[in-house]
C-alpha positions, 0 to 999 in steps of 0.5 A: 500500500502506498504510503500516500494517502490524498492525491490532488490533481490540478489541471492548468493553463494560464491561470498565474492569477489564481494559480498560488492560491490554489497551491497555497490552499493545498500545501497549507493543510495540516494532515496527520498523512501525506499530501501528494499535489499534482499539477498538470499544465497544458503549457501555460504562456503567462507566468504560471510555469514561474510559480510552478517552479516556486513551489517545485518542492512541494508538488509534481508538476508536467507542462506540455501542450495537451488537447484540454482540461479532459486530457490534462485530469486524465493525465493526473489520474493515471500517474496519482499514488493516492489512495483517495483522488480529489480534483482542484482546479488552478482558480478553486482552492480548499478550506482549511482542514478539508483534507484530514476530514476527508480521510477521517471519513474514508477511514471511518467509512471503509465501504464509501467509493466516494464522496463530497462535501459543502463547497463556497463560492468565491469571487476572484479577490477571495470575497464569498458571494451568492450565497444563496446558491451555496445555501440551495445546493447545500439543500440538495446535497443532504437528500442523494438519490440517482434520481435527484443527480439526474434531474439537476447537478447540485455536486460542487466538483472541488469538494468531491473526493474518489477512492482510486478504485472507484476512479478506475472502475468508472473510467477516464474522463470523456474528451467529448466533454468539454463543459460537464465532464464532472457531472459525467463523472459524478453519475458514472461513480453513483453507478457504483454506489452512494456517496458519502456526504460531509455536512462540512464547507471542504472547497470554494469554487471561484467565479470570474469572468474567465472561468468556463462556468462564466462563459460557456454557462448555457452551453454547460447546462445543454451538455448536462442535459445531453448527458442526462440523456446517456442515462436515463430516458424518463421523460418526465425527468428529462422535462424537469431537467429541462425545466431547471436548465431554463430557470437557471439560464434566466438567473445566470442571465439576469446575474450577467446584467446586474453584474454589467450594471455595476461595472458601468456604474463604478468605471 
């Protein structure tokens, strides 16, 4: 058995504002295990390669040019010694104490595949907002059933954490997915069984005006859709699915025009 106990992967590319947090978020948990941090940049142009370098003593670090995120987590699966996986981006970060409540979890729950936590949301100077999306999904997250993670995606990716097995059993990350990867993900691993679930704030989740969330919002909520269908066929969850994409398209919406509002107030 390896002697690592968590292996976080980070996926990367040209993120040097947010990058060190990211790290610092990592290397800055107190554990009674090791932590093995990987990180793997797709050939960053900025000065991520700079900070990379920084820290090289505490993480694992590949920069090559790759073909996106999918390739990149890919990439890091395969090479983790861990035997608990957790996936971070370059812009989200981890709470402090995240890590060893995780494994105390796992420990103490010998037959959990996999599991998540709470997770807060961040803008990009570190400032908690939209707590009232924290507080819905937090809502969600304590009733799990199949059937409810087909109808609406309420797992905040930084804060889910995986058992190698279970990683392997489900298979690579799709490369045909570029927006809802997690989510596939995240009903490939519930195939296998239920998640455990810590009532606890483990990650935060970073919003700004860069990130894929932002930008490619509806597009994301179409290919949570399209993957819905891949699993199910009830036509009466596919039209509430479809419901949920349209109300939460609208407030994504009018989030964007107040947000633009405010821009152009203080400008």
């Amino acid at each position: 058995m390896t002697s690592v106990k968590i292996s976080i992967v980070t996926p990367s590319f040209n993120q040097a504002g947010f990058i060190e947090r990211t790290l610092l978020s990592v290397l800055n948990q107190e554990t009674d295990f090791p932590v093995e941090h990987i990180v793997i940049d797709g050939g960053s142009t900025d000065v991520t390669l700079d900070i990379l370098h920084k820290h090289a003593d505490s993480i694992r670090y590949i920069s090559e040019p790759d073909q996106g995120m999918q390739e990149a987590l890919n990439k890091g699966f395969a090479i983790s010694k861990g035997e608990i996986i957790g996936w971070l981006n370059s812009d989200d970060t981890y709470l402090p104490g995240a890590l060893q409540k995780v494994k105390n979890y796992f420990d103490n729950h010998p037959d959990c595949l996999w599991l998540y936590g709470n997770c807060r949301i961040i803008d990009e100077h570190d400032h908690e907002i939209r707590k009232w999306v924290t507080t819905y999904k937090n809502s969600l997250s304590r009733k799990f059933s199949f059937e409810r993670l087909l109808v609406e995606n309420f797992i905040s990716q930084p804060a889910v954490f995986m058992r190698c097995e279970a990683l392997e059993a489900t298979g690579p990350i799709d490369p045909e997915l570029p927006t809802a990867m997690d989510y596939d993900l995240w009903l490939r691993l519930a195939k296998l069984g239920e998640p455990g679930y810590l009532n606890d704030d483990l990650a935060c989740f970073r919003v700004h005006r860069q990130s894929i969330s932002s930008r490619n919002y509806k597009k994301q909520f179409e290919e949570q859709y399209l993957i819905h269908t891949k699993y199910d066929q009830d036509k009466w969850r596919l039209f509430i699915h479809r419901v949920k994409i349209m109300r939460t398209v609208f407030i994504y919406r009018v989030l964007e025009a107040v947000q633009s509002l405010f821009r152009q107030k203080h400008n």
